[in-house]
C-alpha positions, 0 to 999 in steps of 0.5 A: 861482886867478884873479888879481885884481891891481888894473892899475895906475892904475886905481883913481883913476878907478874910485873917482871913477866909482863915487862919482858913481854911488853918489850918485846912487843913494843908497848913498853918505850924504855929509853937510856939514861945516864946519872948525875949526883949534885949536891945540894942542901946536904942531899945527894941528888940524882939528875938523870937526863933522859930522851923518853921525856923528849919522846913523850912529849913529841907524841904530846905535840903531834896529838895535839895537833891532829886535835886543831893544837887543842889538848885532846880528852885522851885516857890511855887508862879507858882502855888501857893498853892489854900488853901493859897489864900487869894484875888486879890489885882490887876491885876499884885498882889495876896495875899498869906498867909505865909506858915511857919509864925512865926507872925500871918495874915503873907501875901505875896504880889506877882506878878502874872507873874514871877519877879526877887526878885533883879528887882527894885519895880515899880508904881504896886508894891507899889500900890498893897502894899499901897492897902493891907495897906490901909486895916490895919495897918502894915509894909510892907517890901522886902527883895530883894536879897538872901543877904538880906533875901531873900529866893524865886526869884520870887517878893514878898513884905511882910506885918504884922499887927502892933504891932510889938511882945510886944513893947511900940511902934508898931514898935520897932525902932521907938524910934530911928527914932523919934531923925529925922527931919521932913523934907527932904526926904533921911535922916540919923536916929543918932542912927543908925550905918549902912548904912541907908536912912529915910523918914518920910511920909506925914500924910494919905499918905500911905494908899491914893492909888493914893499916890503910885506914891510918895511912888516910888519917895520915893524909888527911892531917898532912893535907890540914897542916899545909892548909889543903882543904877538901872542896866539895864539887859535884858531889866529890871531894877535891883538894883546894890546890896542888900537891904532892905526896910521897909515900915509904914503909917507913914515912909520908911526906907531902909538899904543897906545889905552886908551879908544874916547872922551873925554868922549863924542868918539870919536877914531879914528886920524885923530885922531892924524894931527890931524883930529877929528871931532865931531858937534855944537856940545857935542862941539866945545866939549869939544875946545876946552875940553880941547885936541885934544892932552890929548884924544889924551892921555885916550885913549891910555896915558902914555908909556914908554921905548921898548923 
């Protein structure tokens, strides 16, 4: 088999070069957005409203209705858009741009061959993201399940460049995780109050490929702690209900989900991570009238001992 290994440093200017490209042709769909801070259980969160998630989902609508009002089969990854390509990370990943972005150089990061979005993440899923993260700094994430955010069946990871919109820190919730020890695998973050596992990751450690192996170990003792169990169906592994996961060089985090909205606001992982995404004036209102951190709460489970 050929090997289609992604060469190093390259995939920062591919990704550049291809979004120009797409933008001028019109398969990338960016559309403005404007910020808000709120401050909520001692974060800083971002809230940006943006009309591209309207946008998505008047395509949504109109799709399903040519389908007699039915959610059609549809994979926009089998085949994918050409002028959205950006490179092979692997032989089992490709690196797509995200055709609705709300956060420039968005990639998608999806097997070649189909996958269930609710299929456990293997040894070829985390090396293709660590390839991708070794390339620049960003937060990888997976939204896995509909309830969690999850808006195509076909596996894909997520990644965006760091920083995240206009916090101190690259990642909004980082001032939290801080308040954690540095050692033990599966941690509780106190400032939390949902459901949650932590790690902190070991220095260089996530952007060394042949780390992948300690990053699903990683996984896999988060997905215990919060008791998500593998489920064997049809011969594959599947996770036993939603989560999502977050992913730096630095940490892993991952928050089991009980609802995909709040009050009609979807949260994806990025929420998580304290940046929201809202489509309009009323969305906007609801996340200041609840509080991005009681938001998070409404759509993940209560907190538990940590097993």
């Amino acid at each position: 088999m050929e090997n289609r290994r992604l060469p190093q440093g390259t995939l920062w200017p591919a990704m550049l070069r291809q979004a120009g490209h797409a933008l001028r042709c019109g398969a990338l769909q960016p559309i403005e957005t404007f910020q808000a801070v709120i401050e909520s259980g001692g974060i800083r969160f971002g809230v940006r409203q943006v009309s591209s998630l309207t946008c998505k989902e008047q395509q949504h609508r109109q799709t399903r209705k040519l389908h007699g009002g039915e959610r059609p089969s549809v994979n926009p990854f089998l085949p994918y858009e050409p002028d959205l390509f950006v490179a092979d990370i692997s032989n089992t990943h490709l690196a797509l741009l995200n055709k609705f972005n709300v956060i420039d150089n968005h990639l998608l990061i999806v097997t070649r061959d189909f996958e269930p979005q609710e299929a456990l993440l293997n040894l070829a899923d985390f090396e293709s993201l660590i390839i991708c993260m070794a390339e620049f700094d960003g937060i990888g994430f997976y939204n896995a399940g509909v309830a969690a955010g999850a808006s195509q069946a076909h596996k894909h990871l997520q990644i965006v460049p760091l920083p995240l919109g206009d916090s101190e820190s690259p990642v909004p919730i980082e001032p939290i995780l801080a308040s954690t020890l540095i050692e033990g695998q599966a941690q509780r973050v106190p400032g939390l109050p949902f459901r949650h596992a932590f790690a902190r990751l070991e220095p260089g450690a996530a952007i060394s490929v042949d780390a992948a192996q300690s990053a699903l170990s990683c996984y896999r003792a988060l997905l215990e702690a919060v008791g998500i169990r593998p489920v064997e169906v049809s011969g594959e592994l599947r996770q036993s209900a939603p989560y999502n996961l977050l992913v730096t060089r630095r940490w892993m985090l991952l928050v089991p989900r009980s609802e995909e909205r709040v009050e009609g606001v979807s949260i994806n992982a990025l929420g998580f991570a304290g940046s929201l995404f809202v489509r309009d004036a009323a969305q906007m209102k609801v996340i200041e009238r609840l509080g991005p951190m009681a938001a998070l709460q409404r759509v993940a489970l209560p907190p538990i001992a940590l097993r």
